[in-house]
C-alpha positions as CSV (number, residue, x, y, z in Angstrom):
1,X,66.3,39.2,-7.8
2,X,66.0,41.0,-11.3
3,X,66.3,40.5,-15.0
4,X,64.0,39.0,-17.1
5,X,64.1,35.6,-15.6
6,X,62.5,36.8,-12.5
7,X,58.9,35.7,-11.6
8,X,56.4,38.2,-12.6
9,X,54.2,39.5,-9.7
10,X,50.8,39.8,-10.3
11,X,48.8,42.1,-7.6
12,X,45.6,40.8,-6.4
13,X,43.8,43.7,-4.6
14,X,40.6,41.9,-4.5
15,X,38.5,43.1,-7.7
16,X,38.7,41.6,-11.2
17,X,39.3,38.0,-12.0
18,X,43.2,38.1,-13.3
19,X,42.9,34.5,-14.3
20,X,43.2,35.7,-18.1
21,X,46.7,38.0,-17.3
22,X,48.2,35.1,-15.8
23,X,47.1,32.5,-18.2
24,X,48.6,35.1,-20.9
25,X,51.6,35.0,-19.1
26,X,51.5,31.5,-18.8
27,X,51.6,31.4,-22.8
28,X,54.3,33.6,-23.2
29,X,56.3,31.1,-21.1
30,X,56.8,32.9,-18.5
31,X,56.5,32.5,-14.8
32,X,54.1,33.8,-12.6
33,X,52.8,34.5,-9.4
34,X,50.4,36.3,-7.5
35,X,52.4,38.8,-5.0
36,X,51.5,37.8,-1.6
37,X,51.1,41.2,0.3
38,X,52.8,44.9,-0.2
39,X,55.8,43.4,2.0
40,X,56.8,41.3,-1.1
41,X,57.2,44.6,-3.1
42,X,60.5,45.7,-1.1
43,X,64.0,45.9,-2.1
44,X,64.7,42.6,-2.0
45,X,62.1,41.4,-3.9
46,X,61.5,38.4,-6.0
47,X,59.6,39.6,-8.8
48,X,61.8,41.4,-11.3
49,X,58.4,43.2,-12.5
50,X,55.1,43.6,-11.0
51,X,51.5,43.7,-13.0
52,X,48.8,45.8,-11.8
53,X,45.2,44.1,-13.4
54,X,42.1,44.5,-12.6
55,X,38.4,46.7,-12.7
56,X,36.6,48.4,-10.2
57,X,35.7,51.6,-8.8
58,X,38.6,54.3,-8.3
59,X,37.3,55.2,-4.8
60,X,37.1,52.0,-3.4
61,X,40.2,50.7,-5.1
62,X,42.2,53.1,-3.5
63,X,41.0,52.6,-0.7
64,X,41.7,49.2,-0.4
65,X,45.1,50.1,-1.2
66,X,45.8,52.5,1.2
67,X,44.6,50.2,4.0
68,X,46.2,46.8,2.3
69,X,49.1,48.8,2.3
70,X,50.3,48.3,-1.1
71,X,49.9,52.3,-2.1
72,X,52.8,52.8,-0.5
73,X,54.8,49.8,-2.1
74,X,53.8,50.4,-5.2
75,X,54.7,54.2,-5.1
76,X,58.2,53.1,-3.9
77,X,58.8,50.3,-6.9
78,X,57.5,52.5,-9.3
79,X,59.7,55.9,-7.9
80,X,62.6,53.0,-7.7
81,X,61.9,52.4,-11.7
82,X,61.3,48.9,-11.5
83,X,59.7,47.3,-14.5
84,X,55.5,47.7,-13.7
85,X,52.9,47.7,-16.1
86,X,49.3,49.0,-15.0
87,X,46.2,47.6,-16.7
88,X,43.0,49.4,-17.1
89,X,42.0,50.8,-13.2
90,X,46.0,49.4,-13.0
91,X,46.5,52.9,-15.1
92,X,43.7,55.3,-13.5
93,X,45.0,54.7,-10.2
94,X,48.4,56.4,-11.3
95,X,47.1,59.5,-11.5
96,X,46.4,62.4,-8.7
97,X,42.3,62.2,-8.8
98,X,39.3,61.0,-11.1
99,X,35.6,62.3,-11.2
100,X,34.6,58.7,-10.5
101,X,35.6,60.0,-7.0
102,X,34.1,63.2,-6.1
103,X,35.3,65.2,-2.9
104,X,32.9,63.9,-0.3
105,X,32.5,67.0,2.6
106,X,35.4,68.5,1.2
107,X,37.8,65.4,1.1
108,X,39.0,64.3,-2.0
109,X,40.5,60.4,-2.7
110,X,43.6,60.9,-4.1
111,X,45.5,58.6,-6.5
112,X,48.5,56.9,-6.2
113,X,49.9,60.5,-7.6
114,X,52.7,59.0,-10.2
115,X,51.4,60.5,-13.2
116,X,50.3,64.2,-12.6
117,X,46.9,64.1,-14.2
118,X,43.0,63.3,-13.8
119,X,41.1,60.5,-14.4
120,X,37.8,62.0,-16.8
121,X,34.5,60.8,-17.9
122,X,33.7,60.2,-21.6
123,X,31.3,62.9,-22.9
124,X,28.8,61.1,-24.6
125,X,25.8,59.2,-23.2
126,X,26.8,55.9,-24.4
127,X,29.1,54.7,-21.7
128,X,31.3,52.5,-21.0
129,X,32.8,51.9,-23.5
130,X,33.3,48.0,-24.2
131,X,35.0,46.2,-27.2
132,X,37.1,46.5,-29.9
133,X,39.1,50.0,-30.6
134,X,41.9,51.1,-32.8
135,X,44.6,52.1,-31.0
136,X,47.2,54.6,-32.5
137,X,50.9,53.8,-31.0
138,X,53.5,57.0,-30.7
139,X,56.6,56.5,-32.3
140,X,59.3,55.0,-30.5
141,X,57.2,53.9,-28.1
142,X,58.8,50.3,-26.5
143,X,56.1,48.5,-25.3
144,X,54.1,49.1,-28.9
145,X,57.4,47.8,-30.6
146,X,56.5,45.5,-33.3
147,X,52.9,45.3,-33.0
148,X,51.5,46.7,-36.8
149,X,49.9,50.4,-36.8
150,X,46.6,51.0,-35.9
151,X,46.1,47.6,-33.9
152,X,43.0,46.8,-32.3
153,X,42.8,46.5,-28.3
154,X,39.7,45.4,-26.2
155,X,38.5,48.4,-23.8
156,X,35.9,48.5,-21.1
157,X,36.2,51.3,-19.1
158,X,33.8,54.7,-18.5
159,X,36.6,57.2,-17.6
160,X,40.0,58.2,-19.2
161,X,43.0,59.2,-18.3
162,X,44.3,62.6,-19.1
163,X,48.3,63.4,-17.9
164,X,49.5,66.4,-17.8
165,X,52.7,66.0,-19.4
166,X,51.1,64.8,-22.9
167,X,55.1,63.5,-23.7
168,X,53.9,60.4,-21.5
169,X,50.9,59.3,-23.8
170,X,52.3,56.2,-25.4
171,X,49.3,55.2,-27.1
172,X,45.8,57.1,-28.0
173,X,42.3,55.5,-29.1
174,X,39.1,57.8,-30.0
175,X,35.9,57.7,-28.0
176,X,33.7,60.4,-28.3
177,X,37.4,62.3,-28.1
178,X,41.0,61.3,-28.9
179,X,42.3,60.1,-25.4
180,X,45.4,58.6,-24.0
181,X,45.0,54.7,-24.1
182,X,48.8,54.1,-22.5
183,X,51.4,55.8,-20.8
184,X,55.0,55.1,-20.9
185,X,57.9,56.7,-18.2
186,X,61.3,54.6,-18.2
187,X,60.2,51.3,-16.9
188,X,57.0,52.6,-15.9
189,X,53.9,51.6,-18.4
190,X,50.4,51.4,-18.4
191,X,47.5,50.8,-20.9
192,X,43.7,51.2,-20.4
193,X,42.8,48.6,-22.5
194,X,43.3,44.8,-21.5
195,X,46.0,43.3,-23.5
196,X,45.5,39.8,-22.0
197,X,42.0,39.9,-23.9
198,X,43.6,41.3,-27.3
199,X,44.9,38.4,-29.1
200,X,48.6,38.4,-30.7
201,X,48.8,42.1,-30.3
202,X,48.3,42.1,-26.4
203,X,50.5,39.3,-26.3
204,X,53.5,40.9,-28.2
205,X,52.6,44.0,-26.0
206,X,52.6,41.8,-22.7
207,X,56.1,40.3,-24.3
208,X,57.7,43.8,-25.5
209,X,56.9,45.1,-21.5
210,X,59.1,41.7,-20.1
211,X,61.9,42.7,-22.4
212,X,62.3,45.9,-20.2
């Protein structure tokens, strides 16, 4: 099943209370549902789009992944350019690495390796970062359509992500440095602030990213 009448799939990797994206959802009209394990991510799907939520630690997150099994799935929907939006550690796990995970004996934890990049610490000493930032939208951008310049976003998070390719960076907010605050690839998007706590602007966000 595709399109936009699809359910939404909403990943539950065990960290974060999603009860906010999904009531979010629920206002927006739209249907959806919590995906049931990485089998439910195949080519025959149900959900016409997935949403990856949620906080945590990039270490552990990826671990849990990895031995869930839903790296894998979620490397093949995203490489198959189905519609998936990443929220907050939904972004940071994206990319190759992040100092929140330091080689350990000379092994590093690798990301989910779909955005070439690294996952950074702020600079300054006052970290994390929690509240209200502006956030500057790129032109053209699709899931930033309609939302008024300079919107604010609610942020809590300690690391940022840095891509390589800065032709990805959808969105950028200032911390201590500008920074990418979203990414956007074809139907792939992601955003490290949490538009499900951001009032009318996440919500036309959350809406623009169904419309894909």
């Amino acid at each position: 099943m595709s399109g936009t009448g699809a359910p939404v799939g909403v990943i539950d990797y065990g960290a974060g209370n999603l009860g906010s994206v999904m009531n979010a959802l629920k206002r927006l009209g739209r249907e959806a549902r919590f995906v049931p394990g990485p089998e439910s991510l195949g080519p025959r799907s149900v959900f016409g789009r997935i949403i990856f939520p949620g906080d945590g630690n990039f270490g552990s997150a990826m671990d849990s992944l990895e031995h869930s099994g839903y790296a894998q799935a979620i490397r093949d929907w995203v490489r198959s350019d189905r519609p998936f939006l990443g929220i907050c550690i939904g972004l940071q796990l994206l990319f190759d690495r992040s100092e929140e995970a330091p080689p350990v004996d000379g092994t590093e934890t690798r990301g989910l390796g779909l955005v070439p990049g690294a996952v950074l610490r702020f600079p300054g000493r006052k970290v994390p970062q929690i509240g209200w930032n502006q956030t500057k939208a790129r032109p053209g951008s699709r899931i930033f359509a309609g939302i008024p310049e300079n919107s604010f976003f609610y942020y809590i998070h300690s690391y940022y992500a840095a891509p390589d390719d800065g032709g990805l960076v959808a969105a950028e907010a200032d911390y201590y440095l500008p920074y990418c605050a979203a990414v956007e690839r074809g139907n792939l998007a992601a955003v490290q602030f949490h538009p499900e706590k951001s009032g009318q602007a996440g919500l036309r966000l959350l809406e623009n990213w169904i419309g894909f």
